[in-house]
C-alpha positions, 0 to 999 in steps of 0.5 A: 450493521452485519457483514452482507450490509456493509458489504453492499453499502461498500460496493454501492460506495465503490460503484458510485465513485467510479461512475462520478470519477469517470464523469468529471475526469474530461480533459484532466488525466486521471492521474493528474485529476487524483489530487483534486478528487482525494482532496476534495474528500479529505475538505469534506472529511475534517469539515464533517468531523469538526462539525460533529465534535463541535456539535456534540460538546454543545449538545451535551451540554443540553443545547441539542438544537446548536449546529456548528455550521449554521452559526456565525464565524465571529461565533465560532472565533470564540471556541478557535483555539480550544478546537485546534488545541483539541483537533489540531485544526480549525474551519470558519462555519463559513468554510465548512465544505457542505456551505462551500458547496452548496454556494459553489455553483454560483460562486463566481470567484469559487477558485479564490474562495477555495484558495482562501479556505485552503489557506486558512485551515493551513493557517489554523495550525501554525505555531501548534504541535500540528503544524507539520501534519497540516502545512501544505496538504493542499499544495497539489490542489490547483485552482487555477491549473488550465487542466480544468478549462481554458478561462476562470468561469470554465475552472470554477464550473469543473470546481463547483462540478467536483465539491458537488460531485464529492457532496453526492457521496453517501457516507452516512452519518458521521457518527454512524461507522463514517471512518470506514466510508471516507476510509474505504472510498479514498482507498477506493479511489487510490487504487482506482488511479493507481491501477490505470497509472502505469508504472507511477501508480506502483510507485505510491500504493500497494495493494490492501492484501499485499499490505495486510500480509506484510503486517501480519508477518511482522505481529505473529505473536503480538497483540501491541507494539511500541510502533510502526515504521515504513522509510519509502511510506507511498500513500501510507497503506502499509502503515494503515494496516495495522490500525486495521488489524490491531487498531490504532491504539495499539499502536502506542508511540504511533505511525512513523514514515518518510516520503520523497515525492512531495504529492505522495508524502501529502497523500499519505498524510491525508490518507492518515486523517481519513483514517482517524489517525490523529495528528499526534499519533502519527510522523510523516516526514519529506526527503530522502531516507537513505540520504537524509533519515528525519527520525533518528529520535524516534527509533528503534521500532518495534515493526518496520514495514516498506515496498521501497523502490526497486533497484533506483539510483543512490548516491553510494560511495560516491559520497564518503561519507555513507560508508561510515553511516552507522547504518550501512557501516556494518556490512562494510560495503555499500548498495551499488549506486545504481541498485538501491534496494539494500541499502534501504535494507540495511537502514530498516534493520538498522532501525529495528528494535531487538524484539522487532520484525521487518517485512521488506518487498525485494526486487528478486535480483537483490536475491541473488546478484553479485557483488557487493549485494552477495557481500551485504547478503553474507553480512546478514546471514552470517549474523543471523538477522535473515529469518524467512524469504517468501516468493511472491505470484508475479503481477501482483502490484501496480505498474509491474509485473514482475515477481517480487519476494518479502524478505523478513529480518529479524535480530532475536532470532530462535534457530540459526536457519532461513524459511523460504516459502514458494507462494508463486502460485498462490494467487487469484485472478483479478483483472488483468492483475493477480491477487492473494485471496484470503486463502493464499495469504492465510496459507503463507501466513500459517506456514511461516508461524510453522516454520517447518519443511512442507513438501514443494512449498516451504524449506527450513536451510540453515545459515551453513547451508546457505554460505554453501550456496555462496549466500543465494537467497532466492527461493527457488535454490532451496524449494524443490518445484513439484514436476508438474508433468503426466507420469508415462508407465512405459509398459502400458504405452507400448502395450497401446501401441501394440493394440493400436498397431493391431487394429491398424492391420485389421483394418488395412486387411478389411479394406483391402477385402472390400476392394477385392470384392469392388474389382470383382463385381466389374 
């Protein structure tokens, strides 16, 4: 497939979406009504890709005539746990998403049925080293919800309109490069919601060029790591990227995450399957990191990545057991309570493996605030773990427009200096949003492998320099901003002016002739 095909087929894809999207929405709010919609993608994904394995076992073994949907269930019972030892799930030909479907409009209990099916691929799991990745993934999909009518034939008829409506969808065979159309259109889809979702669609997604810097930043010099963590994970798109740039198998021990909202902890597992992350290559744990951290066996990690929340309320040292935390402990002080950002801060790098690299996203007050953050800020630049502080365009993310910066922490560092890198003006429009372009971020990208002095765009200041500054991190106190403004040569404007004053007495003197010359003539 070249490029400018799937490029067209993408954008084909993308429109189609928005129009059934908008179609069905009705009285469900698009951001409620994302639930419904991912999950009836992500049905129809495992439904298609246990379909295809089942199918090509058998027509590998010479049954080329053999469809896992056509046969019956008692059929299937016989392949169950080979397929779940295999896949990690399991759905009844029955249950398939395409035979729902095609029975849904004239299902009249279609909300029960679905509720059975949703059950039992949960089911399916249980007791199997994929339990936790599958157990109530379709918790946010509400069959029975009054947003979708007031009676149950009104639900079952929106119900049915969504299974038919996601069918439509064209993704190909999916043997033919599917990952990338059920990938691409829930990615479509998130970005969809989260750009018309105000300040809650900021809090779970952030946007594909932004999440593709951050990866590359932290894989400068690599081409393989052990494995890659973000502790306030959202839907999961950062931990994508680098299945993306370097491909999931070279990401050897996996995608590790933790999520405290229950709806996007379950979207970011869905959006791992969509992807073709397996359920043993990735850990997508619920709860509160700073508080309640669920993969102390899995660290360090080689690459850390987040766009954790900013400046939310934490539990600090109003629970005395945190100062003692071993994450936190070696600031000697923790976050505020009512700014959380450093703390998360101090448990990545707590977290990061000798040889690792952490791009963080930073509200830009944790830059330069006082207090106990200045106390954490000396900490980690007297130890020399900050590596480089790059400024983001404002209006980059959803829900916010404010300017952020990424942080970079490294704990095997070659100099003893910081790079900061003024990238505020590296953007494209897009929208009523900005975005990097290719452009921009190849431009960030090469000056922080460079890490050299480029004039009005990157500083290279040492750690004595900054203590100096009383541990000033924003990338304004140490890039000199270029001055923008017309340089005036006094000579020459006052040479105009006395050209201007010249011909100004020209032509007061001509006027006053041609009115000598009127008074005259009466």
């Amino acid at each position: 497939m070249t490029p400018t095909t799937k490029e067209a087929q993408r954008a084909e894809l993308h429109k189609t979406i928005w129009a059934l999207a908008n179609e069905l929405r009705g009285s469900v709010d698009g951001w409620d009504f994302k639930s419904y919609m991912l999950n009836t993608l992500f049905y129809r994904y495992i439904s298609e890709n246990l379909t295809a394995y089942v199918n090509k076992w058998e027509h590998d073994s010479g049954n080329t005539a053999f469809d896992y949907a056509s046969i019956t269930d008692e059929m299937a019972e016989k392949i169950r746990s080979e397929v779940i030892s295999e896949k990690g799930f399991f759905i009844y030909p029955s249950e398939l998403f395409g035979n729902i479907a095609n029975r849904s409009a004239s299902d009249p209990n279609l909300n029960e049925t679905l509720q059975r099916v949703f059950a039992d691929i949960e089911g399916a799991s249980i007791g199997t080293e994929s339990e936790d990745d599958f157990k109530g993934l379709f918790l946010d999909f509400d069959v029975n919800s009054p947003k979708l009518g007031n009676t149950v034939e009104e639900r079952n008829k929106k119900l049915s309109r969504i299974l038919t409506t996601i069918q439509k969808l064209n993704m190909g065979s999916f043997a033919d490069n599917q990952i990338d159309a059920f990938g691409d259109a829930y990615e479509y889809l998130m970005t969809m919601y989260a750009s018309n979702a105000g300040k809650s669609g900021g809090e779970f997604f952030t946007p594909q060029e932004v999440s593709e810097l951050l990866a590359r930043i932290t894989l400068v010099g690599k081409t393989e790591i052990d494995g890659v963590y973000d502790p306030a994970c959202g839907s999961g798109s950062l931990l994508l990227q680098y299945a993306k740039v370097l491909g999931k198998d070279k990401v050897r021990r996996g995608f590790f995450g933790q999520e405290i909202n229950l709806t996007t902890y379950n979207l970011a597992r869905i959006n791992m399957f969509l992807h073709d992350v397996g359920y043993e290559q990735f850990n997508i744990a619920l709860g509160n990191t700073l508080t309640d951290p669920k993969h102390w066996d899995d660290e360090p990690f080689g690459a850390i990545v987040s766009n954790p929340p900013y400046s939310i309320n934490w539990e600090g040292d109003s629970n005395p057991l945190l100062i003692n935390d071993e994450r936190f402990a070696p600031a000697g002080v923790l976050a505020p309570k009512s700014k959380a950002d450093l703390a998360f801060t101090m448990h990545m790098l707590s977290w990061l493996a000798t040889d690792g690299t952490a791009a963080i996203v930073e509200f830009p007050g944790v830059m330069y605030r006082g207090g106990a953050e200045q106390k954490i800020r000396k900490y980690l630049i007297d130890n020399n773990f900050v590596d480089t502080v790059i400024q983001l365009p404002d209006n980059l993310f959803f829900g916010t427009s404010i300017a952020t910066c990424i942080l970079v922490l490294k704990k095997s560092k070659a100099d003893n200096s910081v790079l900061f890198i003024d990238a505020s003006k590296e953007f494209v429009k897009s929208g009523k949003n900005n975005k990097l372009s290719e452009e921009n971020r190849k431009k960030i990208l090469d000056a922080y492998i460079a890490r050299e002095d480029i004039e009005y765009f990157a500083k290279l200041v040492p750690n004595e320099a900054l203590a100096d500054k009383e541990y000033n991190l924003s990338v304004s106190s140490s890039v000199e901003a270029e001055d923008t403004h017309e340089v005036i040569d006094i000579k020459v404007l006052n040479a105009e002016i006395d050209r201007i004053v010249a011909r100004q007495t020209e032509l007061r003197t001509a006027i006053d002739e041609i009115v000598a010359d009127l008074e005259g003539a009466k």
